[in-house]
C-alpha positions in Angstrom: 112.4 15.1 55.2 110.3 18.0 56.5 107.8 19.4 54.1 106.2 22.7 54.5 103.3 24.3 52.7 104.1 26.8 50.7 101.4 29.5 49.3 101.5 32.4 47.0 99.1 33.5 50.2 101.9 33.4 52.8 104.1 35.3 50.7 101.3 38.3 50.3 100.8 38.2 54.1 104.3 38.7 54.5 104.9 41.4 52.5 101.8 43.6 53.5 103.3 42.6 57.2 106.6 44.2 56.2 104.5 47.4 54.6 102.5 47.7 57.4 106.1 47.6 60.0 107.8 50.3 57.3 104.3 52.7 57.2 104.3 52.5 60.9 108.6 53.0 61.8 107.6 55.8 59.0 104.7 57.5 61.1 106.5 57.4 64.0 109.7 59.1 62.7 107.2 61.7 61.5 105.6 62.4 65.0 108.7 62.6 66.8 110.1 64.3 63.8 107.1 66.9 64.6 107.7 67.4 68.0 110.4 67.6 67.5 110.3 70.8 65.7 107.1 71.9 67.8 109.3 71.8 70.7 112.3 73.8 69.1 109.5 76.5 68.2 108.5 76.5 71.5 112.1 77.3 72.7 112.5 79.7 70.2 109.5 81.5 71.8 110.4 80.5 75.0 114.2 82.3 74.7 112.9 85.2 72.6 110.1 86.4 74.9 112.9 86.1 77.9 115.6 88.0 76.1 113.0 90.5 74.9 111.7 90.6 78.7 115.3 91.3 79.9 116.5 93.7 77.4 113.4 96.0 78.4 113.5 95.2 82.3 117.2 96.3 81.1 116.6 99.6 79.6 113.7 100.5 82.7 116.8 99.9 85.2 118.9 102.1 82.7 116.5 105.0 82.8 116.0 104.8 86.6 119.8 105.1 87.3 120.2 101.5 88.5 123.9 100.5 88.4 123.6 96.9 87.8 120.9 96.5 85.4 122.5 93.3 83.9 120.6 91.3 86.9 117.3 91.8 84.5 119.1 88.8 83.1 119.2 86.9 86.0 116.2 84.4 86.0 115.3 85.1 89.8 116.5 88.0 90.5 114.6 89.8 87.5 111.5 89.8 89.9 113.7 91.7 92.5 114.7 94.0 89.7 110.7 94.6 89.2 111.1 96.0 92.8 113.3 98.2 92.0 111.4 99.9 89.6 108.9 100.6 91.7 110.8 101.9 94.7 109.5 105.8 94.2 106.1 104.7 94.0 103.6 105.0 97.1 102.9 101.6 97.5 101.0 100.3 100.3 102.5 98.4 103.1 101.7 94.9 101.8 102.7 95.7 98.2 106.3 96.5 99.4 107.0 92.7 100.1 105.6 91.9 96.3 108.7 91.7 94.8 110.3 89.1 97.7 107.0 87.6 97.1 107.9 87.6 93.2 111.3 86.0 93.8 110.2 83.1 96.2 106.7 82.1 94.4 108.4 81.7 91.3 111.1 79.8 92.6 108.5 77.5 94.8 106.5 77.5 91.1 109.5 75.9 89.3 111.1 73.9 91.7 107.2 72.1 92.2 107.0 72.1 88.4 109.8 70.1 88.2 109.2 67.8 91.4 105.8 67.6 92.7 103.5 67.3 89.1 102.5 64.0 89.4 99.4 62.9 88.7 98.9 60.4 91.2 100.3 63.0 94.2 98.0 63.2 96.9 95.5 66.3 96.5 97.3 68.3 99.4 100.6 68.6 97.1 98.5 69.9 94.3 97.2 72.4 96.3 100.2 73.6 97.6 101.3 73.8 93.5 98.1 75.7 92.9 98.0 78.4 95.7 102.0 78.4 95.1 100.9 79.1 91.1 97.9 81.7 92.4 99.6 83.9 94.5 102.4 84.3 91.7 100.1 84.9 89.6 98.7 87.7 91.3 102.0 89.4 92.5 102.9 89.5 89.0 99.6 91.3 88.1 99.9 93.5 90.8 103.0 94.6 90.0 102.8 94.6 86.7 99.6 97.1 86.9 102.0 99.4 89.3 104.9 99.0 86.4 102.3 99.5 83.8 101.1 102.5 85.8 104.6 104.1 86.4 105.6 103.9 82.1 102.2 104.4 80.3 98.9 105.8 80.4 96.8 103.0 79.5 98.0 101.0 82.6 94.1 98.7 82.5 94.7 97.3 78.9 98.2 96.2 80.1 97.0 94.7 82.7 94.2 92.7 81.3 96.6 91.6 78.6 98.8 90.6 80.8 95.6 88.8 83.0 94.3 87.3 79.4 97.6 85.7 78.2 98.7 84.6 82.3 101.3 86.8 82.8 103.0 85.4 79.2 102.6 88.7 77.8 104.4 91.1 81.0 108.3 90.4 79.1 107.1 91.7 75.3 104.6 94.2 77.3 107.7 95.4 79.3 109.9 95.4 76.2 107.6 97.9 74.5 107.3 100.3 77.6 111.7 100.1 77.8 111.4 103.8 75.2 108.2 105.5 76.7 108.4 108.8 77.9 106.8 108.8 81.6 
């Protein structure tokens, strides 16, 4: 017959063993719990600063007479509809192509997002990301200054909000200029 040792000892060990499993499943539940939530927030944001972007892109096509302003809703083709705006404007040669440049830099942005982050890439993909990332960066300040230009008078403080929060502010910036008087 086998005899094993038993201790009160073991039995302690045990159990703090099975505390210290239940605190951890516990913890984790919490921090997926949390991001979960954290990433249903962002959504939230993410979908409310679009629609609000839209519905004003929306209302600017309205006022200019555009017959198919429901393409502000289009997720590409709202950069086109920035083009549109500014059609009356005297623009200089190389700001006509902006909005083409809007539509295909912002494709090229999330198709690498979703394909070419990867940390160990080799430097000359992440450069491609980055000057694909730059140059949309700028077209949407430029355009957003001549938008921002065409609606209000305090085009500059648009602008450098739009600079300061990357270009996240332009759809609630272009939501509040859908009403202005120009």
């Amino acid at each position: 017959m086998l005899h094993f040792p038993f201790h009160l000892g073991t039995i302690i060990d045990f159990q703090s063993f099975i505390d210290a499993i239940d605190t951890m499943f516990r913890l984790m539940i919490s921090v997926i719990l949390l991001l979960i939530v954290l990433l249903l927030i962002k959504l939230f944001i993410v979908v409310g600063m679009y629609t609000l972007g839209s519905l004003g892109l929306q209302r600017l096509l309205e006022r200019e007479n555009y017959k198919k302003s429901w393409m502000a809703f289009i997720p590409f083709v709202q950069f086109h509809c920035l083009g549109i705006l500014l059609k009356d404007r005297k623009l200089y040669e190389w700001e006509r192509t902006l909005p083409t440049v809007l539509v295909v830099t912002s494709f090229l942005n999330t198709l690498s997002f979703f394909f070419f982050i990867d940390p160990y890439n080799d430097p000359y993909t992440q450069l491609f990301y980055l000057v694909i990332s730059t140059l949309f960066l700028m077209a949407v300040v430029i355009v957003s200054f001549r938008i921002y230009q065409k609606y209000t008078q305090s085009a500059l403080i648009y602008t450098i909000l739009t600079i300061l929060s990357l270009g996240m502010l332009f759809p609630l910036l272009l939501f509040t200029l859908r009403n202005n008087q120009y």
